[in-house]
Backbone as CSV, one residue per row, in Angstrom:
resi,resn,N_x,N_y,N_z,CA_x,CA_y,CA_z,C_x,C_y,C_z
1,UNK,4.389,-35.906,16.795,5.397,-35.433,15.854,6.426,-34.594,16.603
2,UNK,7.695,-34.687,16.504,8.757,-34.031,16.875,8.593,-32.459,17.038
3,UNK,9.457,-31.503,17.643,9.249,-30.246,17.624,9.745,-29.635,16.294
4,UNK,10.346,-30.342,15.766,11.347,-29.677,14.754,10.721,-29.925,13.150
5,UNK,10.115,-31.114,13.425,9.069,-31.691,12.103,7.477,-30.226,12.155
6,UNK,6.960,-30.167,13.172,6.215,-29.183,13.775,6.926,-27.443,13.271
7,UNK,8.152,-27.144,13.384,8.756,-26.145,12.916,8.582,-25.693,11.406
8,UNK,9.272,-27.447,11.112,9.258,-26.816,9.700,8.317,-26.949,8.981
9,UNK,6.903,-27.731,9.154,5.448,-27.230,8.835,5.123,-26.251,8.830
10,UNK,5.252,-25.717,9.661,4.759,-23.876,10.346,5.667,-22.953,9.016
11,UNK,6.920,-23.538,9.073,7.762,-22.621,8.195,7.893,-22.877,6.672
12,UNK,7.040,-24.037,6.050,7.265,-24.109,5.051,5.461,-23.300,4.420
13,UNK,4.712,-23.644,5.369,3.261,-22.815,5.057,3.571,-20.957,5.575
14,UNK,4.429,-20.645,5.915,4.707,-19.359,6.166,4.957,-18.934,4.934
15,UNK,6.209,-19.769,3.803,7.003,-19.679,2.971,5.735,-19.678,1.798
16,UNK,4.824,-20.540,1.723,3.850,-20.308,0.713,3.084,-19.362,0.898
17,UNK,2.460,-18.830,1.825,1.853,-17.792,2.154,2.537,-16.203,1.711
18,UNK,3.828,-16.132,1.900,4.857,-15.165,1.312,4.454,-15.350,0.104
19,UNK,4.969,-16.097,-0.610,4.950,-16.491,-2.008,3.828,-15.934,-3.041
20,UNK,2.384,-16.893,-2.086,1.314,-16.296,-2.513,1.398,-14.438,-2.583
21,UNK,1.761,-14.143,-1.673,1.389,-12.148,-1.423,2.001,-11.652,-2.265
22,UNK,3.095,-12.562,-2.537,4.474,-11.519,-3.662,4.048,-12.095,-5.209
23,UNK,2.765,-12.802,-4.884,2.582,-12.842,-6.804,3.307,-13.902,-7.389
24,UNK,3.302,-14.917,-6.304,3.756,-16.592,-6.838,2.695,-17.251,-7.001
25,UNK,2.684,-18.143,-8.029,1.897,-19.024,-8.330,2.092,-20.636,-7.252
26,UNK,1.704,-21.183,-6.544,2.625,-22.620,-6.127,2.180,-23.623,-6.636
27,UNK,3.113,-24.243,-7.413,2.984,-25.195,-8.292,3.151,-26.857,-7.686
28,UNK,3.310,-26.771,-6.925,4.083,-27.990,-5.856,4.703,-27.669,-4.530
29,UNK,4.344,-28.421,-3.804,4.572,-28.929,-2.323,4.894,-30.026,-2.336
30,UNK,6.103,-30.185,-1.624,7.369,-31.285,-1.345,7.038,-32.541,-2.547
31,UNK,7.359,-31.426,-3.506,7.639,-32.321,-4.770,8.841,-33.580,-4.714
32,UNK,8.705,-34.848,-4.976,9.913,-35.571,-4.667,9.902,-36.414,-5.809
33,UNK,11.692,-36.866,-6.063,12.169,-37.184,-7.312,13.235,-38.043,-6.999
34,UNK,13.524,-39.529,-6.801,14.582,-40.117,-6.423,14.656,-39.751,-4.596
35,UNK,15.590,-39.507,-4.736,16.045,-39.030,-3.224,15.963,-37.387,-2.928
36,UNK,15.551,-37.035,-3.812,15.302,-35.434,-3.515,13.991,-34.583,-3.337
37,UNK,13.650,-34.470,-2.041,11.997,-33.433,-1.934,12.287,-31.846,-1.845
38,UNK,11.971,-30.972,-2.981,11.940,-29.983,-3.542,10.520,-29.500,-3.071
39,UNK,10.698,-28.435,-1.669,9.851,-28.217,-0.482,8.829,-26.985,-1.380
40,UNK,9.026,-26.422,-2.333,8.154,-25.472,-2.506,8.437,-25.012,-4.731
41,UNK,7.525,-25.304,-5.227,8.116,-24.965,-6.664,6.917,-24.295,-7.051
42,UNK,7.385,-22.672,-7.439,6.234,-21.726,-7.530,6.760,-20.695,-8.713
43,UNK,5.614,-20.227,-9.470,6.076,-19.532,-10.631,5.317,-18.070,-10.360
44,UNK,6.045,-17.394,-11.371,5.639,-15.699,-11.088,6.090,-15.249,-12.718
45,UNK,5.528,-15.452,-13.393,5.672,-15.208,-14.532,6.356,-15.849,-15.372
46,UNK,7.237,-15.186,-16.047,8.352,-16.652,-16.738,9.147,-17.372,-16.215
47,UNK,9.191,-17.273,-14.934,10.294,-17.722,-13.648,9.876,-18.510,-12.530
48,UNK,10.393,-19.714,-12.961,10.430,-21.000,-12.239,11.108,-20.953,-10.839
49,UNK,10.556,-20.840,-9.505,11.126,-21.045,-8.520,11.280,-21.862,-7.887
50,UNK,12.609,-23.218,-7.960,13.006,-23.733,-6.818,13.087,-23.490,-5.196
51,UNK,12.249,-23.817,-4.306,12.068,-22.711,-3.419,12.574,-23.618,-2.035
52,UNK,13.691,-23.770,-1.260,13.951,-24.345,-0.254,13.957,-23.642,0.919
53,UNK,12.819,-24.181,2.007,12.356,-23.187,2.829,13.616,-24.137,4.489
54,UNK,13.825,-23.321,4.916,14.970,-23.807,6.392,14.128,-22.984,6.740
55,UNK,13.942,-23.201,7.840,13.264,-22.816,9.395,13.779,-23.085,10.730
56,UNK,13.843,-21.980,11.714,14.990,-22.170,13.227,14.443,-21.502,13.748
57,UNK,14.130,-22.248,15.110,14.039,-21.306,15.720,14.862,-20.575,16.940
58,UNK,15.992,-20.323,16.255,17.185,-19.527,16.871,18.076,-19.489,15.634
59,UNK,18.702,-18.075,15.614,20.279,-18.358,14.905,21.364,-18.265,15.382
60,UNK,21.530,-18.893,16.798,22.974,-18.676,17.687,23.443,-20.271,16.938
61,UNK,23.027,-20.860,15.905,23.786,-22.180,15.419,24.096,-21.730,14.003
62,UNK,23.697,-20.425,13.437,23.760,-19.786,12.279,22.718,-19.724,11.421
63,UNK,22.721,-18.836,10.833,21.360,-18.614,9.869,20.934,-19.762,9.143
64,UNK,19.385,-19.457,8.808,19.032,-20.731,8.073,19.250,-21.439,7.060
65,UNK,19.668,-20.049,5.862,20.308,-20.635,4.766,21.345,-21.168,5.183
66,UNK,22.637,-21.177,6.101,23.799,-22.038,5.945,23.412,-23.461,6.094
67,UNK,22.288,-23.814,6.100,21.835,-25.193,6.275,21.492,-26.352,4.983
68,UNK,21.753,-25.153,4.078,21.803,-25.767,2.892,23.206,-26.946,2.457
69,UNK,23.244,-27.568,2.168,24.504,-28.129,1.834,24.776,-28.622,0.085
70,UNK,25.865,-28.789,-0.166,26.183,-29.032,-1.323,25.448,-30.455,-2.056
71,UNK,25.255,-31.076,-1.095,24.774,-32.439,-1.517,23.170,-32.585,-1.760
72,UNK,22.394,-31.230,-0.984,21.157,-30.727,-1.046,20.911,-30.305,-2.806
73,UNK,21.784,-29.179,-2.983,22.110,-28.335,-4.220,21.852,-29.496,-5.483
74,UNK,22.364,-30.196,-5.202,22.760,-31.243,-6.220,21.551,-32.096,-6.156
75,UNK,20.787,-32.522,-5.546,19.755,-33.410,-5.189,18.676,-32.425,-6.046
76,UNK,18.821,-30.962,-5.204,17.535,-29.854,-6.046,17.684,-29.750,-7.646
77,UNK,19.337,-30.179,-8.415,19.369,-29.673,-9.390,18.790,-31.055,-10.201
78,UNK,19.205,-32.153,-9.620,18.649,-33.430,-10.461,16.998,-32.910,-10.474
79,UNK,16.651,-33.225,-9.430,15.000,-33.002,-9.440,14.223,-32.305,-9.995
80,UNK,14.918,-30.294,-10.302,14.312,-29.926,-11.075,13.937,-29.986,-12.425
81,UNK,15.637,-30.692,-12.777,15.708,-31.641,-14.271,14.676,-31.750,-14.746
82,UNK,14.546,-33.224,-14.402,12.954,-34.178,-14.202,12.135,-33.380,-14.133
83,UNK,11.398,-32.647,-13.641,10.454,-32.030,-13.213,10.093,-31.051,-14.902
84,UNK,11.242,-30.514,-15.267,10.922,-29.197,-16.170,11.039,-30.254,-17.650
85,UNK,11.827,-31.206,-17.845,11.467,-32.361,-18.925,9.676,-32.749,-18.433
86,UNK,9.266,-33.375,-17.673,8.456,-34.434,-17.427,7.387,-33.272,-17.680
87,UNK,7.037,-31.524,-17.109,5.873,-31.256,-17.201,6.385,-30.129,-18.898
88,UNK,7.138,-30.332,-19.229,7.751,-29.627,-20.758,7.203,-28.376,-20.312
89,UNK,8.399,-27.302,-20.196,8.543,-26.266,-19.501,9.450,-25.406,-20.109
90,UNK,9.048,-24.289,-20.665,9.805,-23.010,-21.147,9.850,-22.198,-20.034
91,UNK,10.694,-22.401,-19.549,10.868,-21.012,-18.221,12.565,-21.160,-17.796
92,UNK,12.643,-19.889,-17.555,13.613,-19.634,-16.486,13.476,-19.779,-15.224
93,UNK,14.705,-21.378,-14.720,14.768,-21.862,-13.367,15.743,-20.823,-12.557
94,UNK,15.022,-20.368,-11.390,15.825,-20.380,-9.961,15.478,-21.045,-8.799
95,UNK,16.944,-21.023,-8.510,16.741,-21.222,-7.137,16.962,-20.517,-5.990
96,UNK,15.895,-20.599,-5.055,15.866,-19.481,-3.873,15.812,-20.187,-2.848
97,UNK,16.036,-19.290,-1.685,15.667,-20.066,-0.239,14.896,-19.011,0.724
98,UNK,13.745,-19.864,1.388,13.520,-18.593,2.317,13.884,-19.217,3.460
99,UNK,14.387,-18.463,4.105,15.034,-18.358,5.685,13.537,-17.850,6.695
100,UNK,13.832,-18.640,7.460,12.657,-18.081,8.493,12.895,-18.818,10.034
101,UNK,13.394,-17.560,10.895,13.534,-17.724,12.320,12.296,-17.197,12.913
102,UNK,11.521,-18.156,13.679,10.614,-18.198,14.378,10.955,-18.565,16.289
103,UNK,10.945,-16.876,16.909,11.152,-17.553,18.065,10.005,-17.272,18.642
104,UNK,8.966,-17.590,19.737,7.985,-17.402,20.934,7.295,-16.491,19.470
105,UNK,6.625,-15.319,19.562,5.757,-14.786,18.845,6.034,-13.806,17.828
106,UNK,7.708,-14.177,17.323,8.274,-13.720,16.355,8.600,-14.033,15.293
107,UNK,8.387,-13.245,14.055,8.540,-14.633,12.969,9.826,-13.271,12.098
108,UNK,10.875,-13.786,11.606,11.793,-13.291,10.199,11.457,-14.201,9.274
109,UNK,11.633,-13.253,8.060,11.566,-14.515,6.827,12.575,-13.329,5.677
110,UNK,12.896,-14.032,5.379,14.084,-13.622,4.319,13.726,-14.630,3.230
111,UNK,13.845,-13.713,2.284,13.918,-14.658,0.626,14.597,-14.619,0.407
112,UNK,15.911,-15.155,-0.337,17.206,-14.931,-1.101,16.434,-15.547,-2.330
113,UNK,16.693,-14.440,-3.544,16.633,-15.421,-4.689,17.909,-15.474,-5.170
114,UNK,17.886,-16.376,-5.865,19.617,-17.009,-6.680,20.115,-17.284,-5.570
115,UNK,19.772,-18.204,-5.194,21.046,-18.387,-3.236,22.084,-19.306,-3.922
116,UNK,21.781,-20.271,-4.514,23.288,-21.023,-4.825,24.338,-20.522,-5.528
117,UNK,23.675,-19.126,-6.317,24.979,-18.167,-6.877,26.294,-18.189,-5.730
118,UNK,25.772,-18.000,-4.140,26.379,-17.581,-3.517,27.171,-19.026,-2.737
119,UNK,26.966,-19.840,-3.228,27.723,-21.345,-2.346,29.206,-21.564,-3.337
């Protein structure tokens, strides 16, 4: 497996492990819907988290969230659609991202919740 497929394993089980400590429920792992895999969907009370985990290990190409793209956004918003029809769901959806630069024996992780407020 590639180094980068290897990365973002490491960084998407980092991202549940967070999740778990902060009192998330995880409801799904790389949930997929059409053309869209929705890497982490975890609840914490009445609040549905869309959870898109980027992982780098460097940010001299820019942080992890800028890796999000508009065409991503749109893929996450169809999918969660589906998802909150298909399992009939009273909750309040967000969407978050955790960022996580992993270099040699260092790990950051940043949560943004509401990140697409900011695109």
């Amino acid at each position: 497996m590639a180094d980068h497929n290897e990365l973002g394993k490491k960084g998407e089980q980092l991202a549940i492990n967070f999740l778990v400590k902060n009192d998330y429920k995880i409801l799904e792992k790389n949930y997929r819907y059409l053309k869209a895999e929705v890497d982490i969907i975890a609840q914490k009370k009445d609040v549905l988290a869309v959870v898109e985990v980027k992982t780098r290990s460097t940010d001299y190409f820019g942080n992890p969230e800028e890796f999000v793209n508009p065409k991503k956004i749109k893929l996450l918003l169809l999918a969660i659609d589906y998802y909150v029809v298909e399992k009939d769901l009273d909750v309040e959806v967000r969407f978050d991202i955790i960022a996580i630069i992993h270099q040699k024996n260092q790990t950051k992780i940043e949560h943004l919740e509401d990140a697409f407020l900011h695109f």
